[in-house]
N, C-alpha and C positions, 0 to 999 in steps of 0.2 A: 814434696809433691803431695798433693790435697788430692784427693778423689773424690768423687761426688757423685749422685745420681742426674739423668736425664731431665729431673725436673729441677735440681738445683743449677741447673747448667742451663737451663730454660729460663727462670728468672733472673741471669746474668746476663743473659742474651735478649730480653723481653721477646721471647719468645713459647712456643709451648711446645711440651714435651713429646709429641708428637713431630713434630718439625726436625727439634735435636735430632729425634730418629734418623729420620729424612737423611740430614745431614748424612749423618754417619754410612747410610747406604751408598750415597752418593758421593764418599769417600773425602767431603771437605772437614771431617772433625773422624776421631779416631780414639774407638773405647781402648781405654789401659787393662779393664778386668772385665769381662760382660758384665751392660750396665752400667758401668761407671765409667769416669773420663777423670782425665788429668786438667782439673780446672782452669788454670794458669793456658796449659798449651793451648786449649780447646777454646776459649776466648781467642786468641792471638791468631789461632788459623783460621776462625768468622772472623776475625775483625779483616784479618789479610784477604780472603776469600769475596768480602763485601768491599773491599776496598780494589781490588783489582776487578773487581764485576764478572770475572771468571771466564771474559772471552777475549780470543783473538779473531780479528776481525780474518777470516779466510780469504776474502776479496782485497786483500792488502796484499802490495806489489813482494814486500819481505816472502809471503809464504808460497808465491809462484814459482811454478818451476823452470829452473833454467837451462838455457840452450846446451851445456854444458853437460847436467847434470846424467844424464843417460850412459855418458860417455864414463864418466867416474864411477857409477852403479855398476858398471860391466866391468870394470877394470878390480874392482873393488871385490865383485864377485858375490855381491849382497841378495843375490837371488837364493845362493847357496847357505846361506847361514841363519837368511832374513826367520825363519819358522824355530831360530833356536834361542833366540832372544828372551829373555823377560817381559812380563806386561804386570805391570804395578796392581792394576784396576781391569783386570778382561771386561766386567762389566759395560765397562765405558765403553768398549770396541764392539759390543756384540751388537748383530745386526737382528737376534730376537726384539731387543730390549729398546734398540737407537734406529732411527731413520740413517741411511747412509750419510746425512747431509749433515747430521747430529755429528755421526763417529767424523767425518771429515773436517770436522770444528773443533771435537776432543784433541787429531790428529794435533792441527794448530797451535789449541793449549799446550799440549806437550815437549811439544816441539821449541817453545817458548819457555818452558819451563828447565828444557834440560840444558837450550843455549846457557840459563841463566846460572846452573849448575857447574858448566865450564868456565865460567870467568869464576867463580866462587870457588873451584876444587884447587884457586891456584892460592886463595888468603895464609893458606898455611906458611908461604914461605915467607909473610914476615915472622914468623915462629923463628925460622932458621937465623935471624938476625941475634935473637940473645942465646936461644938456644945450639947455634953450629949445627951441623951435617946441611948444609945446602943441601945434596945430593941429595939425603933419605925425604926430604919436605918435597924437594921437587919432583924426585919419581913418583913419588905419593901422590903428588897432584897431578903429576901425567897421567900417570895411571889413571885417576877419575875423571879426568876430564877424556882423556881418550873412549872410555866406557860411555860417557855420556853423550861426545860426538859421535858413536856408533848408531845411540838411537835416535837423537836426531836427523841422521841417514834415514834410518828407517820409517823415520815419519814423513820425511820429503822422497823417499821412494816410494811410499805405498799410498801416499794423499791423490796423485792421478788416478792411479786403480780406483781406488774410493770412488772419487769424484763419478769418474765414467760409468761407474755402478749404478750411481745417483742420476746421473743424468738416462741413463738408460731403465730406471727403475720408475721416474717420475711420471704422475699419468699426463697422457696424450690429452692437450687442447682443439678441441672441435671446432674447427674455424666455421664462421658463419653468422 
């Protein structure tokens, strides 16, 4: 692992070291030591980062909510837990820093990102093929994927809240 500073991490990126900053605030690159990055990673999450354009479209039918869903939030009891969860990034969520419409878009990214954590918490069990204990691979990935379907709950239960915020936050058009 190579370390480097912000501005050598700036000419791998043709960017400037200003910007790298940026990044970093905004959570898509992630210093190893203050000031320094891990070269290798820090490339691969810009290159991933610029390659997925870093949105999910909210107006896509995937991120609506369904008729259903209410009914399993109650059953579920996610009102009661929803404040004890983790937040990777609070920044992302804050409503000093984001327009509600903003964090309702973060919501989405995340929400995509931890589906995407679920099908992946399960690779481990080809391990279990040369290595044996099916069981210890597969609790293991139960385990993470069920962690990670919690907050996906939580992003499709609190994305209407949001919304409704947004919509009630937005200023009034003056007909005429």
């Amino acid at each position: 692992m190579k370390l480097c500073t912000d501005k050598v991490v700036a000419d791998w990126l043709a960017l400037t070291p200003r910007r790298v900053r940026q990044l970093r605030d905004e959570g898509v690159i992630q210093e190893k030591a203050p000031g320094l990055y891990d070269l290798r990673r820090t490339v691969t999450r810009y290159v991933l980062y610029v390659r997925k354009g870093n949105r999910a479209d909210l107006n896509r039918r995937w991120y609506q909510p369904r008729p259903w869903e209410g009914k399993l939030y109650r059953a579920l009891r996610v009102k009661s837990w929803k404040d004890h969860m983790p937040t990777f990034y609070p920044d992302k969520f804050s409503p000093e820093k984001h327009t509600w419409e903003e964090i309702a878009q973060t919501m989405c990214q995340s929400e995509l990102v931890h589906e995407t954590n679920i099908l992946m918490s399960f690779l481990p069990l080809a391990a279990a093929i040369p290595f044996g204990a099916f069981w210890v691979f597969f609790l293991t990935s139960l385990g993470g994927a069920l962690f990670d379907l919690s907050l996906v709950i939580l992003q499709r239960y609190n994305r209407p809240r949001v919304l409704r915020l947004a919509q009630r936050r937005s200023p009034r058009r003056v007909k005429g």
